[in-house]
DRENDO-1510 file (C-alpha; in Angstrom, 1 decimal, always signed):
<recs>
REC; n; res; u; v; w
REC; 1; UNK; +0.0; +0.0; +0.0 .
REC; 2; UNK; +1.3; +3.6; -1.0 .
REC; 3; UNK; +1.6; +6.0; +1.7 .
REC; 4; UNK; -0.4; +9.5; +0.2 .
REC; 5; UNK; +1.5; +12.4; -0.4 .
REC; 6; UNK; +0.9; +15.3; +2.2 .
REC; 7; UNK; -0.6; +17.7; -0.4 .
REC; 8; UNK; -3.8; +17.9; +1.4 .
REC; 9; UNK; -1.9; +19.5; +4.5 .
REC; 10; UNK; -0.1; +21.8; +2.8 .
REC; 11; UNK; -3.3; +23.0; +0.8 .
REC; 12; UNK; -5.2; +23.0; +3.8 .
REC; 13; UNK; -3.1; +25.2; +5.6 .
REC; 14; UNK; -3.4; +27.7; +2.3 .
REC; 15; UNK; -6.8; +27.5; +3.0 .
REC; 16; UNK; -7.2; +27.7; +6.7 .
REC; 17; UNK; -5.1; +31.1; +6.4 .
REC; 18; UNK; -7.1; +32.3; +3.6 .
REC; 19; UNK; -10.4; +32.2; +5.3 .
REC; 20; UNK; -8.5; +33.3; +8.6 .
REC; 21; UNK; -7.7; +36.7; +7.0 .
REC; 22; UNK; -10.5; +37.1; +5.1 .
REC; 23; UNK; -12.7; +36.7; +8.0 .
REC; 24; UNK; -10.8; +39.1; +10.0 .
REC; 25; UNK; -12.5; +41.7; +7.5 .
REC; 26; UNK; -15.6; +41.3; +9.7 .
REC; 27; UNK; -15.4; +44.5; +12.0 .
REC; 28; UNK; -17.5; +42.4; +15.3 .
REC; 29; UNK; -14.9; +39.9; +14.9 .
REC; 30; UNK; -11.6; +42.0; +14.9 .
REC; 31; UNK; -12.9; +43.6; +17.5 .
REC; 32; UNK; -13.1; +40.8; +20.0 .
REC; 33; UNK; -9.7; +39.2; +20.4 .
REC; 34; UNK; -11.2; +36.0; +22.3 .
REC; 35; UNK; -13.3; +35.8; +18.7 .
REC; 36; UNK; -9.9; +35.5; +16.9 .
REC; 37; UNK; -8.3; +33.2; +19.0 .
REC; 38; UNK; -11.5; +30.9; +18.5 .
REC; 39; UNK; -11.9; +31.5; +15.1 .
REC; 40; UNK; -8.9; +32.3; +13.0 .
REC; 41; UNK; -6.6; +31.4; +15.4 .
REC; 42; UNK; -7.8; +27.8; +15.7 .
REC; 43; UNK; -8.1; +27.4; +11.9 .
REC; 44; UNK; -4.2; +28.6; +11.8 .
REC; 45; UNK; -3.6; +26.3; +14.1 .
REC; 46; UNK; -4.6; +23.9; +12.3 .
REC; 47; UNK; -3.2; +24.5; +9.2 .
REC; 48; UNK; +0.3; +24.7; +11.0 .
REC; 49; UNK; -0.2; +20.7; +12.5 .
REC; 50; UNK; -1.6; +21.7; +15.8 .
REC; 51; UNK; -2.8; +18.3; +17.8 .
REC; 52; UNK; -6.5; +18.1; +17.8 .
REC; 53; UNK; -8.0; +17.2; +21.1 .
REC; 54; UNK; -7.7; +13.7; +21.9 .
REC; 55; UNK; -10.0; +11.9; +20.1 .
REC; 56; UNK; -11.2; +9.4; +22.9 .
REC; 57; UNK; -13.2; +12.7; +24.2 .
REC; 58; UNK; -14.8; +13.1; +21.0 .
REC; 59; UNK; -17.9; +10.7; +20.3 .
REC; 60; UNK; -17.9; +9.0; +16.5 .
REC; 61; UNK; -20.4; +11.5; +14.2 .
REC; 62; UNK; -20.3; +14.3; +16.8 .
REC; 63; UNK; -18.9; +16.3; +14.6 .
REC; 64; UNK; -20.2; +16.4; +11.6 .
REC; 65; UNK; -24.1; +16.5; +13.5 .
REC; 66; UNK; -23.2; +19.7; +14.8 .
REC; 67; UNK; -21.6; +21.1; +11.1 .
REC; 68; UNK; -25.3; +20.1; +10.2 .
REC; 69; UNK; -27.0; +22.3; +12.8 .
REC; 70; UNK; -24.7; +25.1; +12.1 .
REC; 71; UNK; -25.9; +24.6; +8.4 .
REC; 72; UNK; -29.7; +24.2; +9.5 .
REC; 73; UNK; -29.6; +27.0; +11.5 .
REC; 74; UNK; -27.7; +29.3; +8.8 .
REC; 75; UNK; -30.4; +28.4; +6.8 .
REC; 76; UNK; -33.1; +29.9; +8.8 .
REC; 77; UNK; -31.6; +33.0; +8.9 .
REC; 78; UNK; -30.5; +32.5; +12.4 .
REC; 79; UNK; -27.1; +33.7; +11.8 .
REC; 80; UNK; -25.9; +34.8; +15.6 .
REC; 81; UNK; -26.7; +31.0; +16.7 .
REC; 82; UNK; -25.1; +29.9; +13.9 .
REC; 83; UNK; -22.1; +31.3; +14.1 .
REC; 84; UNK; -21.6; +30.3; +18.2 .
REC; 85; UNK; -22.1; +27.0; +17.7 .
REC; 86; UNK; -19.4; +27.2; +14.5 .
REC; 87; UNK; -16.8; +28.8; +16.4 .
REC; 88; UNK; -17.9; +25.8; +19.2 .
REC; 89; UNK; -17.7; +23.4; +16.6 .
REC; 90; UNK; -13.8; +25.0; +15.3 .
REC; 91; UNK; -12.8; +25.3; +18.8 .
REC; 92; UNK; -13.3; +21.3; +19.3 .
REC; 93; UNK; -12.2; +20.2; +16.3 .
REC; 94; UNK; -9.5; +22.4; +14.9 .
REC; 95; UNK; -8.5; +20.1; +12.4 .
REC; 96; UNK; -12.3; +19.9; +10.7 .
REC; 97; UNK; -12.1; +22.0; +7.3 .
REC; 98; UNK; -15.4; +22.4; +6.9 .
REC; 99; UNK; -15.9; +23.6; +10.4 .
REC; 100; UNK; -13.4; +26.7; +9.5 .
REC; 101; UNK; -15.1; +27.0; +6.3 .
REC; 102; UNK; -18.3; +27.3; +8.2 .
REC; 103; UNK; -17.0; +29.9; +10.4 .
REC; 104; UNK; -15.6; +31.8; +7.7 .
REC; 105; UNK; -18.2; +32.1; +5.9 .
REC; 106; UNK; -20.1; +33.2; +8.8 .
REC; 107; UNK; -18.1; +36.0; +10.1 .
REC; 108; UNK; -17.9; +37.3; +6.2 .
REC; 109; UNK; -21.7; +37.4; +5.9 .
REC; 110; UNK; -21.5; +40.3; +8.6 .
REC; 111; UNK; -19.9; +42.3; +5.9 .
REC; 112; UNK; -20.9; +41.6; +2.7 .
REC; 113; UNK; -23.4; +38.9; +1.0 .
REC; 114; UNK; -22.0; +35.1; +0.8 .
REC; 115; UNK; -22.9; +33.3; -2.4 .
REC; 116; UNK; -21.4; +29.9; -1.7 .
REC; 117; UNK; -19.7; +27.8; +0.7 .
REC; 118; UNK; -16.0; +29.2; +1.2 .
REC; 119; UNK; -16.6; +32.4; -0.6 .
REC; 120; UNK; -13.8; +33.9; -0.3 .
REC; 121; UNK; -12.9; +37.7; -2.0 .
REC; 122; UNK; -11.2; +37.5; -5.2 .
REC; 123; UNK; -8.3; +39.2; -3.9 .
REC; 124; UNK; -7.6; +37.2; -0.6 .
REC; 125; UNK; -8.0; +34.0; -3.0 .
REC; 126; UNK; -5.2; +35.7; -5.3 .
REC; 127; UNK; -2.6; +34.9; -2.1 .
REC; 128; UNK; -3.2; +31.5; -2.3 .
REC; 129; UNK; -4.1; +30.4; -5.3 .
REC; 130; UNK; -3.9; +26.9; -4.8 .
REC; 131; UNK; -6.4; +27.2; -2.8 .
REC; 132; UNK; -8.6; +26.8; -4.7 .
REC; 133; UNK; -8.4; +23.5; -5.6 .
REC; 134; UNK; -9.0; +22.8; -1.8 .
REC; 135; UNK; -12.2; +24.5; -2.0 .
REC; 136; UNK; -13.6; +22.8; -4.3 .
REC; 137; UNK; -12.7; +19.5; -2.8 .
REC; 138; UNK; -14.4; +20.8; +0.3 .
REC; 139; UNK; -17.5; +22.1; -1.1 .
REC; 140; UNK; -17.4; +18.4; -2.9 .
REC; 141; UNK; -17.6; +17.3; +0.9 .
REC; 142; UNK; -19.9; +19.0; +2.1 .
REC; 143; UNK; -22.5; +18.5; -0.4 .
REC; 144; UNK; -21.5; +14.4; +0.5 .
REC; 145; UNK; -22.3; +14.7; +3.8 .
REC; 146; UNK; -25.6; +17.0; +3.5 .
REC; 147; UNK; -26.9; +14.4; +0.6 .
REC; 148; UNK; -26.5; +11.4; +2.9 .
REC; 149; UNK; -28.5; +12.9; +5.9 .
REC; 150; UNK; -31.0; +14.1; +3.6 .
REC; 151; UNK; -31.0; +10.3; +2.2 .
REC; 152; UNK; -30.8; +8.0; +5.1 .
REC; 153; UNK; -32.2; +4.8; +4.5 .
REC; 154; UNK; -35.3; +3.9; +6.7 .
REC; 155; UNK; -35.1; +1.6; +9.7 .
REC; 156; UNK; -36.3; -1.9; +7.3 .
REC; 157; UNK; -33.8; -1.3; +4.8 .
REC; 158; UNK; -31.0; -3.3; +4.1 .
REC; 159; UNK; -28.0; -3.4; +1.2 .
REC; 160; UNK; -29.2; -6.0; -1.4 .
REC; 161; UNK; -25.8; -7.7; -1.0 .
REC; 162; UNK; -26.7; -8.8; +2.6 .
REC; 163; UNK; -28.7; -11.9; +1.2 .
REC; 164; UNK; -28.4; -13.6; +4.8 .
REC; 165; UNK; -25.9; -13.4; +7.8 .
REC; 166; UNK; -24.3; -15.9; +9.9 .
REC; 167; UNK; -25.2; -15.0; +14.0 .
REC; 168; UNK; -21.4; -15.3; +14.1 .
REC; 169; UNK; -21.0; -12.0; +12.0 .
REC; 170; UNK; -22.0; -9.7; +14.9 .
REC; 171; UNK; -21.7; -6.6; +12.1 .
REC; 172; UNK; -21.5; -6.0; +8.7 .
REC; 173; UNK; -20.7; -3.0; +7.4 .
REC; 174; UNK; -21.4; -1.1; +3.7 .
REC; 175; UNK; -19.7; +1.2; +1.7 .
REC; 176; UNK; -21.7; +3.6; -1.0 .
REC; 177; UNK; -18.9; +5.3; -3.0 .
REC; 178; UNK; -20.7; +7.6; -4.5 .
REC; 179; UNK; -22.1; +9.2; -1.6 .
REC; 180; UNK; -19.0; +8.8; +0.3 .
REC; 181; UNK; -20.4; +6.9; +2.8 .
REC; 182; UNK; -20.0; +4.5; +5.3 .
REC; 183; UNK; -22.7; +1.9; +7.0 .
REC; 184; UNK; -22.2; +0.2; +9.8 .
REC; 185; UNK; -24.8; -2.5; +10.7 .
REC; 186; UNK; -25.7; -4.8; +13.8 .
REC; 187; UNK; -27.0; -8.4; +13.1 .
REC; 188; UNK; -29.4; -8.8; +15.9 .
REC; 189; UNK; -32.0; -11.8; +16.1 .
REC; 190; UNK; -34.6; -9.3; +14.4 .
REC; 191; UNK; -32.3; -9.0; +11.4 .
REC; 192; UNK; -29.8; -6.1; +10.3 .
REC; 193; UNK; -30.1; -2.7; +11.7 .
REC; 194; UNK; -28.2; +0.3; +10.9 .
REC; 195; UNK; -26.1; +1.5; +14.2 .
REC; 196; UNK; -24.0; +4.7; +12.7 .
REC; 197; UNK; -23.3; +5.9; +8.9 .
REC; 198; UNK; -20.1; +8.0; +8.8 .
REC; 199; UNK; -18.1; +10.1; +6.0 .
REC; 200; UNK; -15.9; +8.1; +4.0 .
REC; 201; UNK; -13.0; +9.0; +1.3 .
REC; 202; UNK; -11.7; +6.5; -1.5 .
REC; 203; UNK; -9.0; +6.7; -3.9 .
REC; 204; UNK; -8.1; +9.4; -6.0 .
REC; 205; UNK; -8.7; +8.6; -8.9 .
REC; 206; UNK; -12.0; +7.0; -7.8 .
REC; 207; UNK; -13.2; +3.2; -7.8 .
REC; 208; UNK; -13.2; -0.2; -9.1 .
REC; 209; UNK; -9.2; -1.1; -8.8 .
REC; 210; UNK; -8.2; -2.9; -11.1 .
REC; 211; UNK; -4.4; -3.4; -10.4 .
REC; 212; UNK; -1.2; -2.6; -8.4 .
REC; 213; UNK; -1.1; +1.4; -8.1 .
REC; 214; UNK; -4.0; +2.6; -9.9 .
REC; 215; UNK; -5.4; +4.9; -6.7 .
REC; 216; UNK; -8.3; +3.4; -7.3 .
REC; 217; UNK; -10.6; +1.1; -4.4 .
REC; 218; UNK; -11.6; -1.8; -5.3 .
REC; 219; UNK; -15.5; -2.7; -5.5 .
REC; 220; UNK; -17.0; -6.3; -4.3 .
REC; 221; UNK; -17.5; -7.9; -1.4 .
REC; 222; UNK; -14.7; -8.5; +1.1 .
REC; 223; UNK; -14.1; -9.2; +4.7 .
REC; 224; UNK; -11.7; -8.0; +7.6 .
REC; 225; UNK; -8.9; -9.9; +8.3 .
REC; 226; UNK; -7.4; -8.6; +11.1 .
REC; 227; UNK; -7.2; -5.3; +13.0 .
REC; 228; UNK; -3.9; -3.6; +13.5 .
REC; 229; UNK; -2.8; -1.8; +16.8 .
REC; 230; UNK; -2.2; +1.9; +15.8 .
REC; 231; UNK; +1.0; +1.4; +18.3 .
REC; 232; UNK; +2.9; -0.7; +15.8 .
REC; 233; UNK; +1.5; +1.8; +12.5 .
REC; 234; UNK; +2.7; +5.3; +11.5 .
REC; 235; UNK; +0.7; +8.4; +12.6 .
REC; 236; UNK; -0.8; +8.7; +9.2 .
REC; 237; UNK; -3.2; +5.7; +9.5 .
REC; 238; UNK; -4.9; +7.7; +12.8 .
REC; 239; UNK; -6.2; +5.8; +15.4 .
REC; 240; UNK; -5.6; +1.7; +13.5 .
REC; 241; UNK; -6.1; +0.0; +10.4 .
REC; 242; UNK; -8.8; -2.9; +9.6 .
REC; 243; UNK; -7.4; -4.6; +6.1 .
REC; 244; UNK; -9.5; -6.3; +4.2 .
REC; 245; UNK; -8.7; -9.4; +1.8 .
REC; 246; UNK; -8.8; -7.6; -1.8 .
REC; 247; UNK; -7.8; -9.1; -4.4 .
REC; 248; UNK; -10.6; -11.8; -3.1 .
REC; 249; UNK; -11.1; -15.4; -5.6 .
REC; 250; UNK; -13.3; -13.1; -8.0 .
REC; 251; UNK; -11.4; -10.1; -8.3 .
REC; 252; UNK; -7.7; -12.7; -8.8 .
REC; 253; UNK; -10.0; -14.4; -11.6 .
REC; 254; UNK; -10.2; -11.7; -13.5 .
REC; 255; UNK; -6.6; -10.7; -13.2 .
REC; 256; UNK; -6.6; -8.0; -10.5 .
REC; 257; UNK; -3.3; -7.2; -8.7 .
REC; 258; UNK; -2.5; -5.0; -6.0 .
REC; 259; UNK; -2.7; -5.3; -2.3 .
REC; 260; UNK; -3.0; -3.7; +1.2 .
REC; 261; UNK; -6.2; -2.2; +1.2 .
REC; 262; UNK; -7.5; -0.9; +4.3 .
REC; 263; UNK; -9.9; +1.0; +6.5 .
REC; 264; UNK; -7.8; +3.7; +8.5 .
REC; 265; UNK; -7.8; +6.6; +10.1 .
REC; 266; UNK; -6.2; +10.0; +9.5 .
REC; 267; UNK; -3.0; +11.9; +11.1 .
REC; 268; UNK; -3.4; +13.6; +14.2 .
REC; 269; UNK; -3.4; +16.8; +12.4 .
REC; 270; UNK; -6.4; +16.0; +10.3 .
REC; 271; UNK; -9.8; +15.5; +10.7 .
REC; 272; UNK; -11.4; +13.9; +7.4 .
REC; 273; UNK; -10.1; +13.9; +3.9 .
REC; 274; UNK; -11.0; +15.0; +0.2 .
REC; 275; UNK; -13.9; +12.6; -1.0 .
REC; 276; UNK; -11.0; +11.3; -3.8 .
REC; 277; UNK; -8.2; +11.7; -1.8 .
REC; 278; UNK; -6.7; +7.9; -1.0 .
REC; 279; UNK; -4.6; +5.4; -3.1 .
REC; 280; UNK; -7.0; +2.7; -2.7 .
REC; 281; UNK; -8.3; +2.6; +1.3 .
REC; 282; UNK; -11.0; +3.7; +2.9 .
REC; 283; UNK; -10.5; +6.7; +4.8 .
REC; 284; UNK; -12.6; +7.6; +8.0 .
REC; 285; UNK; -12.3; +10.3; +10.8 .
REC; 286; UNK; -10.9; +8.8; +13.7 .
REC; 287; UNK; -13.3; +9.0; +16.4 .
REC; 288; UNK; -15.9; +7.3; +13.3 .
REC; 289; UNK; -12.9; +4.7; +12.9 .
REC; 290; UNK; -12.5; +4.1; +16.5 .
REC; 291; UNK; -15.9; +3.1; +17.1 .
REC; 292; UNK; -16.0; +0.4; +14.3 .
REC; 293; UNK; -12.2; -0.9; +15.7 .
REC; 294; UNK; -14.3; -1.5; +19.3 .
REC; 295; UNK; -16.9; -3.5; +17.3 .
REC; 296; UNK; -16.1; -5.3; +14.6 .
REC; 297; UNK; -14.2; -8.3; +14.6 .
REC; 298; UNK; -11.8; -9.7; +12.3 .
REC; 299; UNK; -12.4; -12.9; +9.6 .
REC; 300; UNK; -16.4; -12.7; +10.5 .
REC; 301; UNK; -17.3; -9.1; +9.3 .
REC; 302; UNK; -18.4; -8.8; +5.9 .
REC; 303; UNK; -17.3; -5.4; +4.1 .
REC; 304; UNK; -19.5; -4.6; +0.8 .
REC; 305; UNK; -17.9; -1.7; -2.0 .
REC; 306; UNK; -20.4; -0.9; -4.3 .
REC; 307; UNK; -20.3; +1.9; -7.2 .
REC; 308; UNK; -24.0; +2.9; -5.0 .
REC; 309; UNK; -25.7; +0.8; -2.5 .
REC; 310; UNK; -29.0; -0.8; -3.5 .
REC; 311; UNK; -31.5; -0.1; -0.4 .
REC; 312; UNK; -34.5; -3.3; -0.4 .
REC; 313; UNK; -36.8; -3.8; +1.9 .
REC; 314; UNK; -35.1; -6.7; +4.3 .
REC; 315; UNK; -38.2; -9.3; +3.7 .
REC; 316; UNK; -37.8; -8.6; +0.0 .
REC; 317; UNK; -34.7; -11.0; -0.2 .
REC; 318; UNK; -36.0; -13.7; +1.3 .
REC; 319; UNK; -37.0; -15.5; -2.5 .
REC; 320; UNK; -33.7; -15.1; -3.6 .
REC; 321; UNK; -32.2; -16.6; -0.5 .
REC; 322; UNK; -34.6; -19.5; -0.6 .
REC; 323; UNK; -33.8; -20.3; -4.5 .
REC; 324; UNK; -30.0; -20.0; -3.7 .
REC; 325; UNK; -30.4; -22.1; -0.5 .
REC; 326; UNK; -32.0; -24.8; -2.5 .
REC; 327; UNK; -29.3; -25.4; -5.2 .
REC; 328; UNK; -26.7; -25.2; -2.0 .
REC; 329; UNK; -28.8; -28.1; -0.2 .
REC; 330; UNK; -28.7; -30.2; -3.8 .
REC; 331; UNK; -25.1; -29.8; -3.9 .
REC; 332; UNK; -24.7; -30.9; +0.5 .
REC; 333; UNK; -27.1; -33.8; -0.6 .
REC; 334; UNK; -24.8; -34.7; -3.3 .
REC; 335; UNK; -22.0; -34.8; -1.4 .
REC; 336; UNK; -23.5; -36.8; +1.4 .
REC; 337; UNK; -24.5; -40.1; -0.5 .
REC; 338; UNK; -20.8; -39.5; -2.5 .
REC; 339; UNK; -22.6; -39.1; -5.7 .
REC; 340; UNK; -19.3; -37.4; -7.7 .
REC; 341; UNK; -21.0; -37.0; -10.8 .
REC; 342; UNK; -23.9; -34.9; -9.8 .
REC; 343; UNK; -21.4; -33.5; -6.7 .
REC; 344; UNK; -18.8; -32.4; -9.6 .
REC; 345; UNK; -21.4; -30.7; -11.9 .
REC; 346; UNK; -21.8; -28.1; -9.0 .
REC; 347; UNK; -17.8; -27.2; -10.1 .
REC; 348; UNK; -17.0; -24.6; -13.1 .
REC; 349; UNK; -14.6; -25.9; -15.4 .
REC; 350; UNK; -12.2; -22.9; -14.1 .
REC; 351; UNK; -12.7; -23.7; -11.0 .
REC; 352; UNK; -9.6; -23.1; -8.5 .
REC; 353; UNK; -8.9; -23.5; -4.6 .
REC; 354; UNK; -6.9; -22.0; -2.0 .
REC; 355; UNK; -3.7; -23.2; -3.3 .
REC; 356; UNK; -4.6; -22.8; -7.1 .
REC; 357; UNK; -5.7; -26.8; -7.7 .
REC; 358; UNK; -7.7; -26.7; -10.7 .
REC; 359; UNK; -10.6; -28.9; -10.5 .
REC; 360; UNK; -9.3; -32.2; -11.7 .
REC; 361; UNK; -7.1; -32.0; -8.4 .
REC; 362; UNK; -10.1; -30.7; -6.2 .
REC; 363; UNK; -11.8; -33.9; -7.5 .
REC; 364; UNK; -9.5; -36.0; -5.6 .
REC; 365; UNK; -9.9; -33.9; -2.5 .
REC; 366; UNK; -13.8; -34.3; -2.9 .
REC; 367; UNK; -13.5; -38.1; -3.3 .
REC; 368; UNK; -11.6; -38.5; -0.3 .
REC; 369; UNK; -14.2; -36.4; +1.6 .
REC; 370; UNK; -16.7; -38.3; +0.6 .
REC; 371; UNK; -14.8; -41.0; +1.8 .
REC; 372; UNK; -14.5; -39.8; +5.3 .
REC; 373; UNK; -18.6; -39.3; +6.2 .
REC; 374; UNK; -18.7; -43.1; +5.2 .
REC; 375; UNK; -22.6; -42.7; +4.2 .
REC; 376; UNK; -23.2; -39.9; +7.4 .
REC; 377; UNK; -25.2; -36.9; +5.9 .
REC; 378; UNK; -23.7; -33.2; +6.1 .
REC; 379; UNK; -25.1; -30.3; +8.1 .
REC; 380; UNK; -24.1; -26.9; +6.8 .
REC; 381; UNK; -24.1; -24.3; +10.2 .
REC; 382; UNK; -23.8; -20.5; +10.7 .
REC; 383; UNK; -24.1; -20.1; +6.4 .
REC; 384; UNK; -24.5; -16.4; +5.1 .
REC; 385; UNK; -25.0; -15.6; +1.6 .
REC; 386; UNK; -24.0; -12.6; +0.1 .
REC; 387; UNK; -24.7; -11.7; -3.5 .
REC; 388; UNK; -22.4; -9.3; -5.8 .
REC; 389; UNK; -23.7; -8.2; -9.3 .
REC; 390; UNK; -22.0; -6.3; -11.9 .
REC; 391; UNK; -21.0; -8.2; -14.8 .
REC; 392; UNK; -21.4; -11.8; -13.3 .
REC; 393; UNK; -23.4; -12.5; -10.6 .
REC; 394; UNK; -21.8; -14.0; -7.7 .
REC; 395; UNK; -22.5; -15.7; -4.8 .
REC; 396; UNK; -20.1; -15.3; -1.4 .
REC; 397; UNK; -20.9; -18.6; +1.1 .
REC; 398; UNK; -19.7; -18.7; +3.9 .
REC; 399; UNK; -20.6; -22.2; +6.3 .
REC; 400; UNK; -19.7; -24.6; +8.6 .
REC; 401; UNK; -19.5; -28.3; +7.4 .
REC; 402; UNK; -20.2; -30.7; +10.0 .
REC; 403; UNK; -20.7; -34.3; +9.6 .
REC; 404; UNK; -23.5; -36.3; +11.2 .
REC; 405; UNK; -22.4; -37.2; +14.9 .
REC; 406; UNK; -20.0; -34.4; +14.7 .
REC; 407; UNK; -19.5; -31.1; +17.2 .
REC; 408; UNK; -17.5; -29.6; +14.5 .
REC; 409; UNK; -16.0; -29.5; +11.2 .
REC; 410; UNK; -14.1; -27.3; +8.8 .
REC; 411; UNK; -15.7; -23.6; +8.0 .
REC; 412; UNK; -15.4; -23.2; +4.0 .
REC; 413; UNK; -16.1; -20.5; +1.9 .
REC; 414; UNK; -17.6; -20.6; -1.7 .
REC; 415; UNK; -17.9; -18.4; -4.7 .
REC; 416; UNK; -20.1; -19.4; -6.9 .
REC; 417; UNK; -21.2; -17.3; -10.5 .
REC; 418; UNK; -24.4; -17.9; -12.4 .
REC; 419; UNK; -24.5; -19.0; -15.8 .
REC; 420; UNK; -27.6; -19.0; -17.2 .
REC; 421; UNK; -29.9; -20.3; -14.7 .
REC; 422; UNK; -27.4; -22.9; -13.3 .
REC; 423; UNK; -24.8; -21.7; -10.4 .
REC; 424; UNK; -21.5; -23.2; -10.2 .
REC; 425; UNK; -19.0; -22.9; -8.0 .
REC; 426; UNK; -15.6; -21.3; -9.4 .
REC; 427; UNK; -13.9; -21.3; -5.9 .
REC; 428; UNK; -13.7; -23.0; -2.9 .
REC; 429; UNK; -11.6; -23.0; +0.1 .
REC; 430; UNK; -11.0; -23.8; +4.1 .
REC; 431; UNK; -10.9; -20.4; +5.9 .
REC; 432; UNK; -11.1; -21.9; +10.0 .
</recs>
């Protein structure tokens, strides 16, 4: 994984000053030097690397609520209100662009009229023009974050993907690129239900990676493989890292290459990022991060990418679960009475495992299987199902495989991809 350059720094600093002097224009401002301190001073501060407030006293979403009610209120015409709870807001979290944009703009509109987030006067812009750039990265931002509170998805909605869930995946979580957002669900007895959504960045040069390099995130469905102690990582992954296993069987069948993908946080002079701003990881704020690293747990939490999340109503899947559950239970029948011709029709004739046997070696290994339940019937336990769609449609099993008379047995994972009307499995592997 490439370490990103520290442009955004650098350009917020630019920035941060920019707005500092030109809301120092704003006579009820200059004239209150406690004003300045919380205001422009903080935003300096900021762009010079000043350490934000520990984030174990800052809750996960905090912030960017309150940069909603400051926009709320601004739109009411309740400016004065407004503009205390901004300069609360910048005060808290001196690291939070959009909370010194917010201010900024603020404190101008006691001047002269404000057209648009971060307008700043031609010739204060002029002293930094790259600037600029920054600005329009943060207005891109902000319109993110006010689209996905005006959009939330109501309470018996559920990502498409999520077809069923093991108990033993005690989250799942769901990632919309296009609205920059990050979902964060519980699996509870009742089903999925959406705990926390959070403000997300992907790669630069947007999505669908395709190999080693190419700034992009990859799309598909993955899971976390481990979770990394922020003690034994650099400051710029924020408060820890949860990697995920891209390139996964599908994405290595069709050629993909890179690695070390991950969901981290940010520097401790930084509060969020650009929307485009990664070289392939997900990037979240790290009191939103730190919340998900208390949660979810390695191996069993499923991660979903998509271009833009499909909302369905959760009972609306259950068809398609059923008519996948029935060509699963075929192939656990065929398996049980050792019948290898039907059992092997289940396999693509690409089919690979773990350690690349094509399927005239996995035959062997399903023989000898067979073998070993000498005529005892298979139980599949704990299965999920989780469905992937762009070009292919693909099926993600996940189960435990335990023999008649057994207390355990091997948890495998499937990928399966639908030709026609028949499914066949194109990889299969032993994951615990």
């Amino acid at each position: 994984m490439m370490v990103d350059s520290p442009r955004w720094g650098r350009r917020t600093a630019a920035v941060v000053l920019l707005l500092a002097a030109a809301a120092q224009a704003a006579p009820a401002f200059a004239q209150n030097p406690q004003n300045r301190m919380r205001g422009a001073g903080a935003g300096a501060g900021a762009g010079a690397a000043k350490p934000a407030k520990a984030t174990e006293n800052l809750r996960d979403g905090q912030a960017e609520a309150r940069l909603m009610e400051v926009y709320q209120l601004t739109g009411q015409g309740r400016g004065r209100e407004a503009l205390a709870r901004a300069e609360s807001l910048a005060r808290d979290y001196p690291n939070f662009q959009l909370a010194q944009l917010a201010l900024g703009d603020l404190l101008n509109a006691r001047v002269r009229p404000v057209r648009k987030l971060g307008d700043v006067p031609e010739a204060d812009a002029a002293r930094a023009p790259e600037a600029g750039g920054m600005l329009d990265e943060l207005r891109t931002e902000s319109l993110q974050r006010v689209q996905a509170h005006k959009n939330r998805p109501g309470p018996d909605r559920i990502p498409a993907q999520f077809l069923e869930l093991s108990s033993r995946s005690r989250h799942a979580i769901a990632i919309d690129a296009s609205r920059s957002r990050l979902y964060l669900f519980e699996n509870t007895p009742k089903g999925l239900q959406l705990v926390a959504d959070y403000y997300a960045s992907v790669g630069k040069l947007g999505i669908e990676k395709l190999v080693e390099g190419d700034q992009r995130t990859p799309l598909g469905v993955y899971f976390i493989t481990s979770r990394l102690d922020p003690v034994t990582l650099k400051d710029f992954y924020g408060a820890g890292a949860l990697p995920i296993n891209y390139p996964n069987p599908l994405d290595q069948s069709r050629g993909k290459t890179g690695s070390g993908i991950w969901l981290h946080g940010t520097p401790p002079d930084q509060f969020a990022r650009a929307p485009l701003a990664t070289d392939g990881c997900v990037v979240l704020a790290n009191p939103d991060l730190e919340r998900i690293l208390r949660q979810v747990e390695p191996r069993s939490t499923p991660v979903v990418i998509a271009r833009q999340l499909q909302w369905v109503a959760a009972h609306s899947v259950q068809a398609e679960r059923n008519a996948f559950e029935a060509v699963l239970n075929a192939w656990r029948t065929a398996k049980s009475q050792g019948d290898m011709a039907r059992l092997t029709g289940f396999y693509a004739p690409d089919f690979q495992s773990y350690r690349q046997k094509p399927l005239s070696e996995w035959t062997t290994v399903l023989q000898a299987e067979s073998r070993a339940l000498k005529g005892r019937e298979i139980q599949l336990k704990d299965k999920s199902y989780l469905r992937w769609t762009d070009a292919t449609d693909t099926m993600v099993v996940t189960f435990g495989e335990v023999a008649e008379g057994a207390r355990t047995g091997p948890v495998k994972r499937q990928y399966w991809k639908r030709k026609g009307q028949q499914w066949q499995i194109f990889f299969e592997g032993v994951i615990g």
